[in-house]
N, C-alpha and C positions, 0 to 999 in steps of 0.2 A: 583884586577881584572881590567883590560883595559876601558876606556870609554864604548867600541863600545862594550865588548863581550855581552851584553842582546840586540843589535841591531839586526835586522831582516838581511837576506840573501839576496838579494836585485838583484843580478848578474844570477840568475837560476831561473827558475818558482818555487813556492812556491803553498802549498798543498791548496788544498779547505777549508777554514778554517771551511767551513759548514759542510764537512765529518771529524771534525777532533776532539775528546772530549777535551771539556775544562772543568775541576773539577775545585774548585765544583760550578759553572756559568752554565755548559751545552753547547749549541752550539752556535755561534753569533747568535744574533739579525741582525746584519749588518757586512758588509765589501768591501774593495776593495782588489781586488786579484788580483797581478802582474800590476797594473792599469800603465798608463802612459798618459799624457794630456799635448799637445803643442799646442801653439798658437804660428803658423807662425815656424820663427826660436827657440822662448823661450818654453824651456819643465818646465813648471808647475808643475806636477807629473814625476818622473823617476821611474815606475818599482816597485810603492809603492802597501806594502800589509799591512792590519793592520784589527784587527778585535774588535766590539764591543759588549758583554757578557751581559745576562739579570741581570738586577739588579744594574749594576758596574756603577760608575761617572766616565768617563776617560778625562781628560784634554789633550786637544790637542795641545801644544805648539812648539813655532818656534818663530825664528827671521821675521820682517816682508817679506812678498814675499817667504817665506818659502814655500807655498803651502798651509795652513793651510785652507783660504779663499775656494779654488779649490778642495780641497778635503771634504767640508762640501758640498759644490754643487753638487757633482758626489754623494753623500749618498741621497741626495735629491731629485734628480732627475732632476735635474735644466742643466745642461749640460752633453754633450756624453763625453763616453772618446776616445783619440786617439784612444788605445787600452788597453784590459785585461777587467775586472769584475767589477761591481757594483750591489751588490745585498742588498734587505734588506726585512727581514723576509721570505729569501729564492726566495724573487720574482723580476723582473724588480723596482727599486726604482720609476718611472715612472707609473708603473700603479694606477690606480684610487682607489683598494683594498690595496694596501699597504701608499698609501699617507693618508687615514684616519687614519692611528693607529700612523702618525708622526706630531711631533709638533716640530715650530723652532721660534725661537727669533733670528731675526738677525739684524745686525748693521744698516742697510740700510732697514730700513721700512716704507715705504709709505705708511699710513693711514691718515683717512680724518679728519682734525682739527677740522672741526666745525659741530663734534655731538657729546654725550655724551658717559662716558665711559660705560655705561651700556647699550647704544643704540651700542657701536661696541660690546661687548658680544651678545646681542641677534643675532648678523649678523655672528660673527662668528661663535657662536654654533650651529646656523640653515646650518651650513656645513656638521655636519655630524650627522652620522645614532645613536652615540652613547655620546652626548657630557655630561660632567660635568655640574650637574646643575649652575646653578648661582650664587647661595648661598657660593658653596664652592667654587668658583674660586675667590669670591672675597675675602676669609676668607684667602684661602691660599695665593694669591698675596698683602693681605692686602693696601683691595682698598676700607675700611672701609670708608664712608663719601666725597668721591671724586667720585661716583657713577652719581651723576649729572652734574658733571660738565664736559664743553668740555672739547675734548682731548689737546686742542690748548692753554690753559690757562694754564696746568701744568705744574712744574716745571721740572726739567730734569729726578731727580730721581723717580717722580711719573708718566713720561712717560713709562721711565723703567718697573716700574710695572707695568704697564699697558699692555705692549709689553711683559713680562712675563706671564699673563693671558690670554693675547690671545693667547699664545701656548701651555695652557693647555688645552684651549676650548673643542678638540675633545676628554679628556681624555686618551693622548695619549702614546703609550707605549715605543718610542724612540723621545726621546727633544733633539733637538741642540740650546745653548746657547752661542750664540755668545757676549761676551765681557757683559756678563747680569747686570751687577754693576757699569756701568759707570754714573757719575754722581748720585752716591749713598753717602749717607752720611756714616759713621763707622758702624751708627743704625741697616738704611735700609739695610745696606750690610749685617750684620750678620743676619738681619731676613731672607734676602732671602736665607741664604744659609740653615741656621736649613729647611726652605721650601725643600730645596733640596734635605738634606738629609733625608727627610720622604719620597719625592720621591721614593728616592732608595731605601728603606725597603720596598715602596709597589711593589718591584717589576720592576719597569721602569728604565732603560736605560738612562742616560743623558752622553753628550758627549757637555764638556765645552770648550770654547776655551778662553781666559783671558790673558791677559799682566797685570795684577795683582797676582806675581807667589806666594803670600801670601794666595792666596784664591787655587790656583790650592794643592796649599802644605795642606790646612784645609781642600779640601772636595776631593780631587779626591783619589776612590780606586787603580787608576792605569794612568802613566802618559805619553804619547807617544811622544817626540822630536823629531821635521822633519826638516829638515834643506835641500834647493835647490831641494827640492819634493820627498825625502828619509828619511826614518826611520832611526833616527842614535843612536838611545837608547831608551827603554822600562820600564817600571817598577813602581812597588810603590814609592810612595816620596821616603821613605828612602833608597831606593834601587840605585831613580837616586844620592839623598846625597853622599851616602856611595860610591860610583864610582867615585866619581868626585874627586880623589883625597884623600880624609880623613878626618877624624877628627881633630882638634886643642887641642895641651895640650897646657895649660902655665903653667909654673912655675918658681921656681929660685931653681937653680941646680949648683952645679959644677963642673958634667960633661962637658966635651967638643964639641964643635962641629962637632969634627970627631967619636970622642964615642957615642954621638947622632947618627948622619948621619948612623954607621956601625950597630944601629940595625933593625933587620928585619919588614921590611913593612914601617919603614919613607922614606918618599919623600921629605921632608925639613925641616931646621931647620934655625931659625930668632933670631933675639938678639933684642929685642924693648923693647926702655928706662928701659932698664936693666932686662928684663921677659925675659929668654927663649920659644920660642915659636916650637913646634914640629909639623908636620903634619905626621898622619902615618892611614895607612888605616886600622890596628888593635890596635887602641889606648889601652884597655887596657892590652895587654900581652906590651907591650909598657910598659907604666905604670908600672907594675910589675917588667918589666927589669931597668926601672932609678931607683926604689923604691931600688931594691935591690943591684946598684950600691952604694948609693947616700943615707946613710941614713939621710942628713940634707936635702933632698928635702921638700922645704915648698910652698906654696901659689897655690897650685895645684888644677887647675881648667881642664874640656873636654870639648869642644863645638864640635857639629855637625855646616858642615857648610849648609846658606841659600840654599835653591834652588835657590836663586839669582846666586850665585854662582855655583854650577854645573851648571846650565844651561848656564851661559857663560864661563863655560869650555868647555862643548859640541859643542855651537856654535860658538864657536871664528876662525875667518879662518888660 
């Protein structure tokens, strides 16, 4: 299958994603429909649709300038767009009844250093009508014992948490996490992410954005690639893996390079310090085909490759 075939249509209007069933999710929570956003001569967003499903972690990755930043603001309500849709919970992202049920962590936070972390919870819960008590915001962001102290005194990755708690404050049922583990140690990283995905069992919507494609690979149920403010591929991790090219055998064989190369679904074949190495997007009928060429094939290994790697299959110009 092609890079691009699970990418969006991009060139035609594209259907209301709000009229449109999504099994077994139901209907978005959020989306931009046909959206487009220029600043001056540079368009931001080209013509981008993409939608967000209750329940789902979707990771939103790009190369930088991608659009990634621009399209987390337009869900927000933070800027207009040229033109097309931004809706979320079916309503203007802007209005005052739908910015209660949203919660965001974003890279660029400007909060006041010198009060404490349990004096910005009281400020920000007193936001809304329905917030998380106290107790659990500290339980889940595990802000166990730094409760007193200023914001200004912590270290990076217990700012982080901190900046994670406060966009749980209002209890909210779609989270934008932008880049949430920077400056996290291995610990902190893996705690916040088990937080995350209890998230998503109760229900809530998180939509990740990360240049840590290891963490987008361990939690996102689905993972959307935008490249110059266009959708250029969709899918579960393995889905974007599996597209990009193929799986990796190695082994040591006697087949040849050209009797590799002729069977069905390889795209390449490597000769490294003495391994044969195969890429075929249906490794094991693969497999089956050297096995039953080749009965002395030995040292026969399959690796799926990183999402490092699709992703810069996808993006590379």
């Amino acid at each position: 299958m092609p890079l691009t075939a699970i990418a969006y249509e991009t060139e035609r209007p594209s259907p209301d994603p709000f009229d449109q069933p999504f099994p077994p999710h139901g209907k978005p929570v959020a989306a931009l429909i046909n959206l487009t956003k220029r600043y001056g001569s540079t368009t931001a967003l080209d013509n981008l649709t993409l939608a967000l499903r209750p329940g789902e972690v979707v990771a939103l990755l790009g190369p930088n300038g991608a659009g990634k930043s621009t399209a987390v603001k337009m869900l927000l309500g933070l800027i207009a767009p040229t033109s097309g849709t931004a809706r979320v919970f079916g309503a203007d992202p802007r209005e005052a009844t739908t910015r209660t049920r949203v919660g965001a962590m974003l890279q660029v936070s400007r909060i006041t250093e010198m009060i404490k972390v349990r004096e910005h919870l009281d400020l920000f819960t007193s936001y809304y009508p329905r917030p998380l008590p106290i107790a659990d915001i500290v339980r889940i962001a595990k802000l166990q014992g730094i409760e007193d102290r200023l914001f200004g005194e912590l270290s990076g990755g217990q700012k982080q948490r901190v900046l994670f708690a406060l966009a749980l404050c209002g209890n909210p049922d779609l989270i934008f996490l932008d880049e949430p583990t920077v400056g996290m140690d291995i610990e902190a990283r893996r705690a916040l992410w088990a937080e995350i995905r209890v998230l998503s069992a109760m229900g809530k919507t998180v939509l990740l954005t990360t240049h840590y494609l290891e963490e987008a690979d361990a939690l996102a149920d689905r993972i959307i690639v935008i490249n110059r403010g266009r959708v250029i591929s969709e899918g579960t991790p393995a889905e974007i893996k599996r597209n990009s090219g193929g799986r990796k055998i190695r082994c040591h064989t006697k087949l040849s390079e050209d009797q590799l190369s002729a069977l069905p679904t390889v795209t390449a074949v490597e000769l490294i310090s003495g391994t044969t190495v195969v890429t075929a997007t249906d490794a094991e009928n693969v497999v089956r085909e050297m096995l039953s060429r080749d009965e002395t094939l030995s040292g026969l290994e399959i690796a799926s490759p990183a999402l490092e790697d699709a992703f810069l299959a996808l993006t590379k110009s």
